[in-house]
N, C-alpha and C positions, 0 to 999 in steps of 0.2 A: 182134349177138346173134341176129335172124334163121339165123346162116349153122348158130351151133349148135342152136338150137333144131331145123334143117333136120335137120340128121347125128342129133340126137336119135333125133327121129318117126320120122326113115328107119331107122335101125338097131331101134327094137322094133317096128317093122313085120314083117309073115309074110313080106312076100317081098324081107327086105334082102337083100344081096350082101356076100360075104367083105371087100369094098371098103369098104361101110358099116361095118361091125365094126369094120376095120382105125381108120376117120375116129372112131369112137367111143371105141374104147381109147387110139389115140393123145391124144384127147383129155382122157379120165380121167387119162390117166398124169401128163401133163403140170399138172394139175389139181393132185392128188394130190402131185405132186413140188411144185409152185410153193405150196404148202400148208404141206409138213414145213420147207422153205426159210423162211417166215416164223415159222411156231412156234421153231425152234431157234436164231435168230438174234433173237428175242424172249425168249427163256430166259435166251441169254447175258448179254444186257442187265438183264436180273432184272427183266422185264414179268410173269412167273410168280412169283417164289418173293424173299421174303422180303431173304435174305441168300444166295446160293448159295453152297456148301459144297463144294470141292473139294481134298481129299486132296493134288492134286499143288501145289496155288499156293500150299500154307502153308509158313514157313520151319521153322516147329516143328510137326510131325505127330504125335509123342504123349508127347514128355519132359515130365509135369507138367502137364498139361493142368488140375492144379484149380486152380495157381495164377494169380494175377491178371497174373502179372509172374515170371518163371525169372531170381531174381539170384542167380550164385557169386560168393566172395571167396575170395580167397586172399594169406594175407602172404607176400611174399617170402622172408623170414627161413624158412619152410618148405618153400619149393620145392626147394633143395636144389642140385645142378648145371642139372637142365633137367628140366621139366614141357612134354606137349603137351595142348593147349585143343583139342576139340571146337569146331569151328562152323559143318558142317553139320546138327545136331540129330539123324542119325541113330546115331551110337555108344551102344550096350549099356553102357557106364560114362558115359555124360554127369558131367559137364563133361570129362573125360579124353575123348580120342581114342583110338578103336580101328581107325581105317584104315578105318573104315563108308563114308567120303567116296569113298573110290574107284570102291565102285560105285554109289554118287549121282551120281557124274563119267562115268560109260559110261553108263547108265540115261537122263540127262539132260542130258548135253551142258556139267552147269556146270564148272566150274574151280575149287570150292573147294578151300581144304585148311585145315592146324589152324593154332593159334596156339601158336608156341613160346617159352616165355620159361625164359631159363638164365641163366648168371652170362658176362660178358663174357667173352671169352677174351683173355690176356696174351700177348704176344708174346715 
């Protein structure tokens, strides 16, 4: 503790040296850096806030958001030859699929796709 206190006193002294300066900022910086380091990695942890809220780690980002629970039915007897399911949550026609996934799949690295249910096919 000495050695900073030393670079302190020296550097707001009149006659420090660019040298001093130098031992000073490097010292702030790393200060400053070894700071935002613990703040940000105490954030993630949620030492700050509550419940943290992040847009990218929800499965469902705004389909229905007021309900408690996003349940579709559907009877079969109405599907017809072949219906496709929505299940990445970002499709414009939820519960139907619009191909939204795709660019959930470049954006994001995942591999989803829809769920297809149709009538067997005969041979």
């Amino acid at each position: 503790m000495d050695f900073v206190s030393n670079i302190v006193n020296r550097s707001f002294s009149s006659n420090a040296s660019g040298r001093d300066w130098a031992y000073a900022a490097s010292l702030g910086v790393a200060a400053l850096s070894i700071s935002y380091f613990i703040v940000t990695k105490a954030s993630e942890l949620g030492f700050f806030c509550a419940k943290k809220k992040s847009k990218g780690t929800w499965v469902n980002p705004d389909v229905r958001k007021e309900d408690s629970k996003v349940v579709d039915s559907c009877d079969i007897e109405d599907i017809g030859e072949k219906k496709v399911f929505c299940r990445c949550w970002r499709s414009a026609s939820f519960p139907y699929c619009d191909g939204a996934h795709n660019k959930h799949n470049l954006e994001t690295g995942d591999n989803v796709g829809p769920l297809i249910v149709g009538k067997k096919k005969s041979n």
